[in-house]
VODO-54732 format. One line per 2 residues: number of its first residue (from 1); their letters; for each residue x, y, z of C-alpha. Coordinates in Angstrom, 2 decimals. Each point is the difference from the previous one (the first is absolute). Layout:
NUM) a) X/Y/Z; ...
This chain:
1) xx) -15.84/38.76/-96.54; -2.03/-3.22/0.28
3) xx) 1.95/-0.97/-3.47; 3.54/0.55/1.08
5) xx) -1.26/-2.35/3.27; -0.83/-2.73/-2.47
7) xx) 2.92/0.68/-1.95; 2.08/-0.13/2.88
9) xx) -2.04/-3.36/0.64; 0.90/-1.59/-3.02
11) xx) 3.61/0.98/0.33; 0.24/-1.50/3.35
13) xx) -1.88/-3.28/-1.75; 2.65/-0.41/-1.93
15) xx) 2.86/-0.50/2.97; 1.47/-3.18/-0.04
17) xx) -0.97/-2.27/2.84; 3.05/0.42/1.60
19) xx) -0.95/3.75/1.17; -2.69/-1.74/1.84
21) xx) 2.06/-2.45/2.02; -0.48/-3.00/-2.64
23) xx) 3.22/-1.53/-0.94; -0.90/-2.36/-2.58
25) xx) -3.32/-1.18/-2.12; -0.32/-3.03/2.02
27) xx) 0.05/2.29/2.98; -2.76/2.08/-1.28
29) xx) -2.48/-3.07/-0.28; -2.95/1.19/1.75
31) xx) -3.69/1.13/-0.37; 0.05/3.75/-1.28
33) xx) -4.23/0.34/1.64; 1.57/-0.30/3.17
35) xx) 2.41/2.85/-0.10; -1.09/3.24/1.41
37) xx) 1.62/2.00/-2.55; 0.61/-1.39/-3.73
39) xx) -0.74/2.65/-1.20; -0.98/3.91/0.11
41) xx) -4.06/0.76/0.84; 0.66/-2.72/2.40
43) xx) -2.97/0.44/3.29; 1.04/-0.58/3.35
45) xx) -0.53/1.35/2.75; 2.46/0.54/2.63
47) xx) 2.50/0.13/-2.85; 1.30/2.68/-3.03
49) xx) 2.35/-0.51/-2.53; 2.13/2.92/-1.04
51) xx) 2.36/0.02/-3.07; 3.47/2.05/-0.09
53) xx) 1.72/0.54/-3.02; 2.91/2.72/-0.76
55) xx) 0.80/0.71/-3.26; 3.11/2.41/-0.66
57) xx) -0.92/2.52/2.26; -3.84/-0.56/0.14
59) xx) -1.41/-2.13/3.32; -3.57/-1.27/-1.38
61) xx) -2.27/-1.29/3.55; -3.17/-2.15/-0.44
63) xx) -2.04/-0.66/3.44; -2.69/-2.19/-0.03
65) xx) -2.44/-0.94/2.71; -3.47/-1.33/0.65
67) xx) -2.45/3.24/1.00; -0.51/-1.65/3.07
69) xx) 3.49/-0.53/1.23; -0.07/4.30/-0.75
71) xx) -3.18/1.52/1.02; -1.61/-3.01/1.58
73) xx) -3.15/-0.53/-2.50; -0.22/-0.87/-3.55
75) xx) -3.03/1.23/-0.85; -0.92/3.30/-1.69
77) xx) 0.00/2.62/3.43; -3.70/0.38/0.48
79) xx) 0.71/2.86/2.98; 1.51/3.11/0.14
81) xx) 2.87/-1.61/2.47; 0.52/-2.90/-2.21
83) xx) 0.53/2.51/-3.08; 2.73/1.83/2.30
85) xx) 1.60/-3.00/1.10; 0.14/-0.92/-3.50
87) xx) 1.33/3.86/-0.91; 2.60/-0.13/3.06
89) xx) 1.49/-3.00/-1.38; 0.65/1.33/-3.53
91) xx) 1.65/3.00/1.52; 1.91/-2.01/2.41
93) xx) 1.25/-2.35/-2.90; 0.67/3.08/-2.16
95) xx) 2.42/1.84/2.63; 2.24/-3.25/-0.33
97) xx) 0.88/0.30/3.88; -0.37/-3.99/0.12
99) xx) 3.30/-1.07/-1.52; 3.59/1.22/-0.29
101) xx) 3.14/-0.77/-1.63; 3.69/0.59/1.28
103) xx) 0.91/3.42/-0.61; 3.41/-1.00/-1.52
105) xx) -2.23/-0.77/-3.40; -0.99/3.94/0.32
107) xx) -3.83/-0.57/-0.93; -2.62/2.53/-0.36
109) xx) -3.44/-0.94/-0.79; -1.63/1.19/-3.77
111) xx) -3.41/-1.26/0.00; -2.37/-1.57/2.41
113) xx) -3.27/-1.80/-1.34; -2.18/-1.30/2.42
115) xx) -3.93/-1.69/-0.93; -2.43/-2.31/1.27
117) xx) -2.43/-2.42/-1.92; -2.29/1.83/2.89
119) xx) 0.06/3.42/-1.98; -0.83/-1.74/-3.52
121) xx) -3.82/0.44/-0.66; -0.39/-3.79/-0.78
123) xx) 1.08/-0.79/3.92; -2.27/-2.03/1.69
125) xx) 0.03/-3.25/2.22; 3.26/-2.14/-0.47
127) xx) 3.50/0.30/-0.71; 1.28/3.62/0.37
129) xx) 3.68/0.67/-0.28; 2.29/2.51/0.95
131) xx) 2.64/1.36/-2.18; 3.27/2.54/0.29
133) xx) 2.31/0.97/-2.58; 2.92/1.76/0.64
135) xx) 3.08/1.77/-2.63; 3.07/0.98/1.94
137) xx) 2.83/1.14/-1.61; 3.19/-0.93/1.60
139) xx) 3.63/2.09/-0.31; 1.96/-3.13/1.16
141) xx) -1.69/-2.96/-1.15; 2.92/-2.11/0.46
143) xx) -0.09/0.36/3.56; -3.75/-0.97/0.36
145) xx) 0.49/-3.08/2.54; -3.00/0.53/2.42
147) xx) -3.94/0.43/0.19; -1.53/0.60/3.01
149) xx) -3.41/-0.86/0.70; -1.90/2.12/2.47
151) xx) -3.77/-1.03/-1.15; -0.31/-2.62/2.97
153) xx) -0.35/2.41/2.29; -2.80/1.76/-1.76
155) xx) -1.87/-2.98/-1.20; -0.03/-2.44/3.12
157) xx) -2.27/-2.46/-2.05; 3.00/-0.44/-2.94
159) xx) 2.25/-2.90/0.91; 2.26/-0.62/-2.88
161) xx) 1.17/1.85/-3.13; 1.64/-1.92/-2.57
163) xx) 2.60/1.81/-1.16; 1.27/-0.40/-3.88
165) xx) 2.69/1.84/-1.83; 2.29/0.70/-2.55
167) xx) 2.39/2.82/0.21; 2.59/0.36/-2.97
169) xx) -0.20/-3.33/-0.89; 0.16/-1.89/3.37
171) xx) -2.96/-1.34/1.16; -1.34/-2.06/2.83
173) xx) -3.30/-0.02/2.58; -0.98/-0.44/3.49
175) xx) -2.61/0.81/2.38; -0.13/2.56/2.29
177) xx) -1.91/0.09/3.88; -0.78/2.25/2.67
179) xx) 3.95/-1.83/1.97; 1.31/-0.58/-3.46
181) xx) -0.73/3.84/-1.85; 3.23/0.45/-1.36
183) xx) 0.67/-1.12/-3.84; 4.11/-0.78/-0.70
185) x) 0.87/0.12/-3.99
């Protein structure tokens, strides 16, 4: 699943700047280090990106997020709580309880993928990162007009989620916050 995240990635690269609120070159004129998210593997904490994209039928979701804006730590769990934490938020991520869509679009989750850098056996002190992947498959994909985002209330340390899709050809971004946690395509 970490592939299909950078594929989605690269897709999403590839948006004109007008998706991302640029209307013009001139407009865009500005120093690329200083933006929090240029690109996917992007660390902050306090933020996530996640990446939407519907195909035909097929809804492809990429989350993103700093370890510590998950569990709290980013170092490999040294103690048996620290290994659940890190095992409670997998299983958390993997039910897919934190977002939604409107029901008109009729969507029913395939596949859930979540991992940690944490789990990997080369984790040590640093930069850990926090990944979910998600297939749904959706009846009415035509209809798909909403995601709601309910993961502010279970990570009160995440701030803001930029938000970047493309669904059937449209495409566009924005960020999403604890007051702000609904996404309009």
């Amino acid at each position: 699943m970490k592939c299909k995240t950078l594929i989605l990635g690269m897709m999403l690269s590839a948006l004109p700047l007008t998706a991302f609120g640029h209307t013009d070159a001139e407009e865009h004129q500005h120093d690329h280090a200083a933006d929090e998210f240029t690109a996917l593997g992007s660390h902050v904490h306090g933020k996530a990106l996640l990446t939407l994209v519907l195909e035909g039928n097929e809804m492809q979701l990429a989350f993103e997020s700093a370890a510590q804006s998950v569990i709290g730590f980013e170092h490999k769990p040294a103690t048996a709580e620290q290994k659940q934490e890190v095992a409670a938020a997998i299983a958390v991520f993997n039910q897919a309880d934190w977002f939604s869509v409107n029901q008109d679009a009729n969507c029913e989750l395939a596949q859930a993928d979540a991992s940690t850098d944490l789990t990997e056996p080369h984790a040590n002190e640093g930069h850990a990162d926090f990944y979910a992947n998600y297939l749904l498959l959706c009846q009415r994909p035509a209809r798909l007009n909403q995601l709601q985002l309910h993961v502010f209330s279970l990570l009160p340390t995440l701030e803001h989620i930029e938000v970047q899709w493309i669904i059937n050809g449209r495409q566009g971004a924005t960020e999403a916050t604890l007051q702000n946690s609904t996404v309009t395509f």
